[in-house]
N, C-alpha and C positions, 0 to 999 in steps of 0.2 A: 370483382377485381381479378385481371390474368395474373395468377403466381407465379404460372409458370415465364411470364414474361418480366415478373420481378427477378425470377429466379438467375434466369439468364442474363441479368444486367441491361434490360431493355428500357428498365423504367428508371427515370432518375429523378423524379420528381414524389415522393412520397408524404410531405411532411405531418402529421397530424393524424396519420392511416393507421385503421384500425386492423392488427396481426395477429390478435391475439390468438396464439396456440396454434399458428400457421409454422409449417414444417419447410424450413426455408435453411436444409442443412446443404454446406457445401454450393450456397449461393455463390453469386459477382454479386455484389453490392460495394464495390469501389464506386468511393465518392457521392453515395445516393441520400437524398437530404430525406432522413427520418427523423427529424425535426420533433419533438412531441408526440412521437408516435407512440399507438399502446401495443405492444410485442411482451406482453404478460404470458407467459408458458410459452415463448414461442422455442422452436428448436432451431439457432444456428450455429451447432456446431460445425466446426470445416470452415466457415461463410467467411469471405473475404469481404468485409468492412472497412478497409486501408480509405482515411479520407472522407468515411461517412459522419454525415452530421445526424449524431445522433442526443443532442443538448436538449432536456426534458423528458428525452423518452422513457417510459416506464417499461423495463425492462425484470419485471418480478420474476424470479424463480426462473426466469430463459435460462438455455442451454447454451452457452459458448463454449464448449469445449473444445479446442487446440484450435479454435478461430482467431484471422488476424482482426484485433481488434484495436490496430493504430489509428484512430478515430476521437472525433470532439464529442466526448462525453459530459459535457457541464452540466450539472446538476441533474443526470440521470440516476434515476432508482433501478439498481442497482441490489436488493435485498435478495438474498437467498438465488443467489443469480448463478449457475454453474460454470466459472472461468477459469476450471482446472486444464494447465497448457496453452491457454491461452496468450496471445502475444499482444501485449498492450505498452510496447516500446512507444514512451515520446507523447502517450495519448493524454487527453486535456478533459481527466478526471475531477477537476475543481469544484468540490460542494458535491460530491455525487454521492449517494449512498451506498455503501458495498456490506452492510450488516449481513453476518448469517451470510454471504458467497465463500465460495469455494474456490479458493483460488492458489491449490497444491498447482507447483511448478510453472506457474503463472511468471509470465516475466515484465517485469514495470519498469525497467529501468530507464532513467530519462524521464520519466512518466509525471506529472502535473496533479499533485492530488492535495493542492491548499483545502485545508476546510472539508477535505473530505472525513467520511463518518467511516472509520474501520471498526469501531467498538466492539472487542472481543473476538477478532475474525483472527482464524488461524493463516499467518501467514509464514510458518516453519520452511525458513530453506527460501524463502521468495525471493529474487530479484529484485532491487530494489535500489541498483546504484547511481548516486546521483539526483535519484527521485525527488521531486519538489513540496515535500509535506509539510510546510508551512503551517502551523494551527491545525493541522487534521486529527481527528479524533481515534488516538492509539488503547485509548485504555482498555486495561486485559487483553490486547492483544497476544497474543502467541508469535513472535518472532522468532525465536530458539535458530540461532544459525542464518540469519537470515540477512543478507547483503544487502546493508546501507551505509557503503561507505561513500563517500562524497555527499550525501543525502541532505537536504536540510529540512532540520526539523526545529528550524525558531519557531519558538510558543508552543510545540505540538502538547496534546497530553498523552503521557506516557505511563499515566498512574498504575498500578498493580500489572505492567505488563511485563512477557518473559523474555527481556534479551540475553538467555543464555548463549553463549559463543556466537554471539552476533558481532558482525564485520561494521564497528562505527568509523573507520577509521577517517579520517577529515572530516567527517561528518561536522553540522553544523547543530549544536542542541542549546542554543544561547534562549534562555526563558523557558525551555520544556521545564516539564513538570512530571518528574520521574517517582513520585510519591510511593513507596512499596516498590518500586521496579524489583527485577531481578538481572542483574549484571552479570553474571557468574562468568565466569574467562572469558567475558565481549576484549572485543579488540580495540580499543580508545587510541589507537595514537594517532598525533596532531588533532583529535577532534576536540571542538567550542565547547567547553561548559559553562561559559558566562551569566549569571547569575542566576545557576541551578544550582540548589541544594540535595544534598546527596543522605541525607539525614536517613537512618532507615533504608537504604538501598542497597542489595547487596551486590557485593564487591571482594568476593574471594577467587582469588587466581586472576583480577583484572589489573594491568599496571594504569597507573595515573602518572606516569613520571613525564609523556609526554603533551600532555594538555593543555589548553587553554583554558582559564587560569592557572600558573601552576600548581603543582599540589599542596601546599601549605595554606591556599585562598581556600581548598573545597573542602566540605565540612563533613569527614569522616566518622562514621559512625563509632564508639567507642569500642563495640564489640568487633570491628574490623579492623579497627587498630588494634587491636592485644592478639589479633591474627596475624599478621604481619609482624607484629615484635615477638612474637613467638616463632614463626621460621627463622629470623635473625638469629636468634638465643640458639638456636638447635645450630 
């Protein structure tokens, strides 16, 4: 296989090619169909990907570091995948696996991840406005501060995960399942809470005054009410 003619953007037909642990940093790979491809350990940090089809590819443990990686990713694995810096504006992450990646100052916004499996993945500080998280798999993730406002996340699970001062504002969370969340001075206004229960999740320093339902529908935990009636009293 000439790489270095992958390298250069010569080759656009790839689909099903075997990369594994091929050093492909700082490629052209706009638009080249790697299709199913196995890029297991591969390194394409730098690598412009804008456009590539890369739906199935098994992409374990690669290196994308600060790579544009606005690309169809459908059901790409995606585990222990290095996408710190990365630019994955608008990409079509749908069902992909991203366990165990890395993806400090990664930017998603726009970004298409229904069904995708985030479980446990630090995403503190990430980009993520508007993103399309429909059903993807949040729990224990790490969000702490992390931009999802406009986001929709009907159905997502959000179980034991940390959204301290995270940005939900318009956000859409109608059926999530916030079980043990951590909310601690998130930014809720105008966002969907329709038929989440909030039982158990905390909520000290978050306002609910502008919500969807308002706040007399959502089922405040007792000990966060007698928090709130307590700064009143003072």
């Amino acid at each position: 296989m000439d790489i270095a003619a992958i390298r250069a953007g010569k080759v656009k037909q790839l689909p099903g090619a075997d990369l594994e642990e091929e050093d492909l940093s700082g490629s052209n790979l706009r638009g080249v169909n790697l299709a199913g491809a196995n890029l297991v350990g591969a390194n394409l940090s730098g690598a412009k990907l804008e456009g590539a089809k890369l739906e199935g590819a098994n992409l374990l443990s690669a290196q994308l570091i600060a790579a544009d990686v606005r690309a169809t990713l459908l059901g790409a694995n995606l585990m222990q995948a290095d996408l710190t810096s990365a630019d994955l504006r608008g990409s079509n992450l749908r069902g992909a696996n991203l366990m165990g990646a890395k993806l400090t100052q990664a930017s998603f916004a726009g970004a298409f991840l229904s069904g995708a499996n985030l479980m446990s993945v630090n995403l503190k500080g990430v980009d993520l406005r508007a993103a399309d998280l429909r059903g993807a798999n949040l729990s224990g993730a790490n969000l702490h501060g992390a931009n999802l406002s406009q986001a929709d996340l009907q159905g997502a699970n959000l179980s034991n995960a940390n959204l301290e001062e995270a940005d939900l504002r318009g956000a859409n969370l109608t059926g999530a399942n916030l079980t043990g969340a951590n909310l601690l001075c998130a930014e809720l206004e105008d966002a969907n809470l329709h038929a989440v229960s909030l039982v158990g999740v905390c909520l000290v320093g978050t306002s609910l005054e502008a919500v969807t339902p308002p706040p007399q529908e959502v089922k405040i935990p007792l000990k966060i009410a007698e928090v709130e009636r307590s700064k009143i009293e003072e």
